[in-house]
N, C-alpha and C positions, 0 to 999 in steps of 0.2 A: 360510121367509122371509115368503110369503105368510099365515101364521096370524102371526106377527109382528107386520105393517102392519095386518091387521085390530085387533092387541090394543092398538093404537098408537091406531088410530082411531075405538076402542070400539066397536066393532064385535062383539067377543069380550069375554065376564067369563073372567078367567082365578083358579086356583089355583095357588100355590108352595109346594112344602117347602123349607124353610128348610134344616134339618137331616137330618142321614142318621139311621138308626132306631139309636136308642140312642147317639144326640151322636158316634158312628166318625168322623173326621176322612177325608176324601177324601184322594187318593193324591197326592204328590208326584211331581213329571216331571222326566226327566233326558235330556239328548240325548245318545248314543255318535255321534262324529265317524268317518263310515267313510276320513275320507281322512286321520284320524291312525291310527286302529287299520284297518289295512288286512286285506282281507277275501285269506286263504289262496285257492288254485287249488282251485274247484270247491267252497267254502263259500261262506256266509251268513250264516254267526254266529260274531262277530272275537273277539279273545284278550280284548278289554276285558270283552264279554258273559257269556264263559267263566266267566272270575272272579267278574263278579257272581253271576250263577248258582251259581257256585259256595259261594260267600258265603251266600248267601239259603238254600243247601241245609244246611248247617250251622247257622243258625240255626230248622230246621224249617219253614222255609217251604216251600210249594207255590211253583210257577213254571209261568207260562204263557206260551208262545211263542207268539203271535199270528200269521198269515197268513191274510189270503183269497183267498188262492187252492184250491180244491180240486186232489185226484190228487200227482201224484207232478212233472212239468216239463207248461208250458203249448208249448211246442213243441220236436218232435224232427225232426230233420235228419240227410243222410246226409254225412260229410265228403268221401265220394268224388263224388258228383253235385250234393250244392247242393239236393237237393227236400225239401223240408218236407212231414210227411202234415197234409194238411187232408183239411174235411169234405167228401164228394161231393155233399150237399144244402144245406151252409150256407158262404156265404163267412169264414171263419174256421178258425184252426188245432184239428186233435184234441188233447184234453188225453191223458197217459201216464197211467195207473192203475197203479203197478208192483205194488200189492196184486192186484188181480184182472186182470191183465198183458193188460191192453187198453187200445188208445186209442178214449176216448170225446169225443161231442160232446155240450157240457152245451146245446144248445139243440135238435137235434132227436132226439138219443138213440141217432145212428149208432157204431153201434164195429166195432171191425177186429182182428186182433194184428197180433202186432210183426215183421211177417215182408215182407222185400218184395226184388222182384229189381230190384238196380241198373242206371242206364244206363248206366252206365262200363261198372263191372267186376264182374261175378258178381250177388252179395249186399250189398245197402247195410250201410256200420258206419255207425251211430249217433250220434248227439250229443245228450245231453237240455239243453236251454237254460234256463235260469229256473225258479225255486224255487216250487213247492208245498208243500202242507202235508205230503206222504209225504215229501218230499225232505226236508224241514228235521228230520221225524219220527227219518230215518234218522241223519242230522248227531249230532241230539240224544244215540240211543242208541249213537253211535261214543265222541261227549264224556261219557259218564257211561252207560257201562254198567251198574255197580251199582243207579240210580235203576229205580223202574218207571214207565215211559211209555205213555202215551195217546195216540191220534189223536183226537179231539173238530167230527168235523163229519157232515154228512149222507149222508157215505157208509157214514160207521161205527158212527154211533148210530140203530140203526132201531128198531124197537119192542118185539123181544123181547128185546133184549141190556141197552138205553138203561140201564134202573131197575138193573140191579145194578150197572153201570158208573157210573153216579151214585152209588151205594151208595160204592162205593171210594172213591170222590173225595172226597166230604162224610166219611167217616171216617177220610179222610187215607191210605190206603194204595199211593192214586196217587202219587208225588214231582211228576210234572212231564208236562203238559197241552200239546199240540201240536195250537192251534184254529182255525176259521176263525170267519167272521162268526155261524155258530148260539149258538157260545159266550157271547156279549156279552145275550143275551135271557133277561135275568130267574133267571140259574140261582144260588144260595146253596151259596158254597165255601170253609166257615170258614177254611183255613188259607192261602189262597190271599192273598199276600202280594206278589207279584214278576211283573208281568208285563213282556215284554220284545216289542215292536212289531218283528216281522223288516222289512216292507217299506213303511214309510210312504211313502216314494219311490215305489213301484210306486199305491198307493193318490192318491196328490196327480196324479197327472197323466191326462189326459182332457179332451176334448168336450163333458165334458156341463154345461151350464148350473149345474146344481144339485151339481156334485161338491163343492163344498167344505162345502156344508150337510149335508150327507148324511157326511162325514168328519165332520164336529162331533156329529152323531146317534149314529152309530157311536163315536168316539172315546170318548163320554161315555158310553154306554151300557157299554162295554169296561171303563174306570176303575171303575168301579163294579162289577163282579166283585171287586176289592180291596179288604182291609182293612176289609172287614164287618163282623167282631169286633173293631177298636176297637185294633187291632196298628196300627204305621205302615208305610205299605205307597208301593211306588214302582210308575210305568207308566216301562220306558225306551224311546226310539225310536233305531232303529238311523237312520242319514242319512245322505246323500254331500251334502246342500242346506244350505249354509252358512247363507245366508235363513231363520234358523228361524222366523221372525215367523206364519207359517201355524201351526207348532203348538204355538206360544204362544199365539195364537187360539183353537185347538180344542180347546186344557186347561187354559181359563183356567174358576176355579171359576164367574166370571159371564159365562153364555154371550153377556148383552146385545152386550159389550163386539163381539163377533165379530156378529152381530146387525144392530147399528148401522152398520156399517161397510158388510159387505155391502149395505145396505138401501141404504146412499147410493150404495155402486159401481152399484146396479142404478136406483138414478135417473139418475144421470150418465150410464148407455147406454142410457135407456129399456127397461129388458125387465122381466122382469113382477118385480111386481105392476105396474108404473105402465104396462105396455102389457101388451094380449093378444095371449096365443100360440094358432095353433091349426095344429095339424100333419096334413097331408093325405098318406098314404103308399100310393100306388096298383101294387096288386104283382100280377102273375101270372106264369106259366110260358114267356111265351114276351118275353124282355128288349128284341127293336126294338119290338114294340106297347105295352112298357109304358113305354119311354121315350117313342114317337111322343104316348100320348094324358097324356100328365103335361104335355106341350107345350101340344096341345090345351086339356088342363083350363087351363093359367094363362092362357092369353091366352082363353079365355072366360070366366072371372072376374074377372079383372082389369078389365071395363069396368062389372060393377055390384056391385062392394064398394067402401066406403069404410076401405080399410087397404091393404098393401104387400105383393106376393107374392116373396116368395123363393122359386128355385130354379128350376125341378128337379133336384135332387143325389141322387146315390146315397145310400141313406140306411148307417151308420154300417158296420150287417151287411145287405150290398148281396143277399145272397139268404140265405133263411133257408127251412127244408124244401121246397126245391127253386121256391123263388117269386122271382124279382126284388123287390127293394123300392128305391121310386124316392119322394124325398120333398120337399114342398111348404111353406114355412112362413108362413102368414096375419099378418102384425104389423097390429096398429093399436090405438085407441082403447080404453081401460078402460070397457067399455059392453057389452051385448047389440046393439047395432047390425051389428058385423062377425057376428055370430053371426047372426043372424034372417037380416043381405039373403045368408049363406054357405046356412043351411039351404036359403031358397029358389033362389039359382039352382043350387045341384050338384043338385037331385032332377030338373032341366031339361036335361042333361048326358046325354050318349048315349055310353055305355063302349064300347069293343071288346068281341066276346065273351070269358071266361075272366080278365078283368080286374075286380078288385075294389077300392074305396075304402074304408079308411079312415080316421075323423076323430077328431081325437084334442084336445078343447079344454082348453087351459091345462094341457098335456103334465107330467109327471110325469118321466118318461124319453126322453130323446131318440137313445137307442139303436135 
């Protein structure tokens, strides 16, 4: 949005391609209603999808099931106690890997197995909750055993295998592609004809400022795996959100349209570009001093800046490798002013020991 306003303001010279390489007509979108074709006990992918799928495999096409979610379920639960395994260093749930039958943590790298004794009774039974790329992986090859499928993300494309697994794909010996977000970066997969969006719902919802621009990046980058070769080619999105206006936005061939919009929601609430952000998150090991001096910091900055301190709030993942993280957020003026009088009074600022600041101007992610 922010390189947007600049190219608005001329501030930026920008370039367009008009056209896709060799005049390919970009893919048409279609939405599966999940609350007419209702999703079976313990699937993902409804009888409507099926068909299509199925459809698209008789006409030769390739089919790629989209997820980003890595591992196999984002949380596992026991149904006899209620305990969920998270991470012992990060506030958030372990992901399941049911390939390499570990629960990992995708941010500081803890893993565990699947083994735990219950506080009820004995041994915890299990619950895997919510769809991954192994899960949906598994779905795929229940629905079309015949097909040969792929998993397509960074657990399972590493460096020695990657090139002959692309091999297959580009000469068509794959059927049917089961990816997360690496997929969408630039790769050429002539028959790839049908992609099929498992969890747009899962993806539209979030905290973060910048989520829906970041859906438009992705979205658009995704569609463009399709129909390369000049074949007509469909992106469907699976949805329980009747409101489809968000990805009629995010698949509209002129991203201005979605652009424009946002720009003006983001003037109407002040937030950036047309105000600065600048995010203060002060983390260590030991959680009452990093709350006591997050206190501290605001109310001695807060008498010589000219902007608006929000917070102190837990920031989103409240401890990440074993650090509290406690977070601060600077609003004011479109100017190096709030920046200049922020540099000089935090270097004035007397931390706790084992307490560390950092500053994070006109934030990117607010995770």
């Amino acid at each position: 949005i922010e390189t947007y306003a600049n190219i608005k303001n001329n501030k930026y010279s920008f370039s367009r391609l008009i056209n896709r390489y060799k005049e390919a007509n970009l893919p048409s979108h279609e939405i599966i209603d999940l609350k007419k074709n209702k999703l079976s006990k313990q699937n993902w992918i409804s009888s409507k999808t099926f068909d299509i799928a199925k459809q698209n495999l008789k006409l030769g096409n390739q089919i790629l099931f989209f997820i980003n979610r890595r591992g196999f379920a984002p949380y596992v639960l026991c149904k006899k106690c209620l305990n969920v395994f998270s991470c012992p260093n990060c506030s958030i749930n372990l992901v399941y890997h049911k390939n390499k039958k570990q629960l990992l943590c995708h941010y500081c790298g803890y893993s565990s197995n699947l083994h735990r004794k219950c506080k009820k009774d004995d041994i915890c039974d299990f619950v895997f909750s919510g769809p991954g790329v192994e899960k949906i992986a598994e779905e795929v090859k229940n629905l079309f055993p015949n097909q040969k499928t792929i998993i397509f993300s960074s657990d399972t494309m590493n460096k020695s295998s990657s090139k002959s697994k692309l091999e297959k794909i580009i000469n068509g010996e794959i059927n049917i592609l089961v990816g997360t977000q690496l997929i969408s970066k630039g790769f050429h997969f002539p028959n790839l004809n049908c992609i099929i969006v498992v969890d747009i719902d899962l993806t539209s919802q979030g905290h973060d400022l910048r989520g829906t621009e970041k859906n438009l990046q992705l979205y658009h980058q995704l569609a463009g795996r399709a129909g390369r070769t000049g074949k007509s080619a469909t992106v469907y999105f699976q949805t329980y959100n009747l409101n489809t206006n968000m990805i009629s936005d995010i698949t509209n061939s002129n991203p201005d349209i979605f652009l424009e919009k946002e720009l003006e929601l983001r003037r109407s609430n002040n937030l950036p570009p047309f105000q600065r952000f600048i995010s203060l998150i002060v983390t260590g090991t030991d959680e009452k001093k990093v709350e006591k001096d997050s206190i501290k910091l605001k109310n001695f900055i807060e008498k010589f800046i000219d902007g608006k301190v929000l917070g102190p709030v837990n920031a989103p993942i409240f401890r990440l490798k074993r650090k509290f993280r406690v977070r601060l957020l600077v609003r004011g003026k479109k100017s190096l002013k709030v920046q200049n009088s922020l540099a000089k009074i935090i270097s004035k600022f007397k931390f706790s020991s084992g307490i560390k600041l950092t500053v994070d101007v006109d934030p990117i992610n607010f995770n």
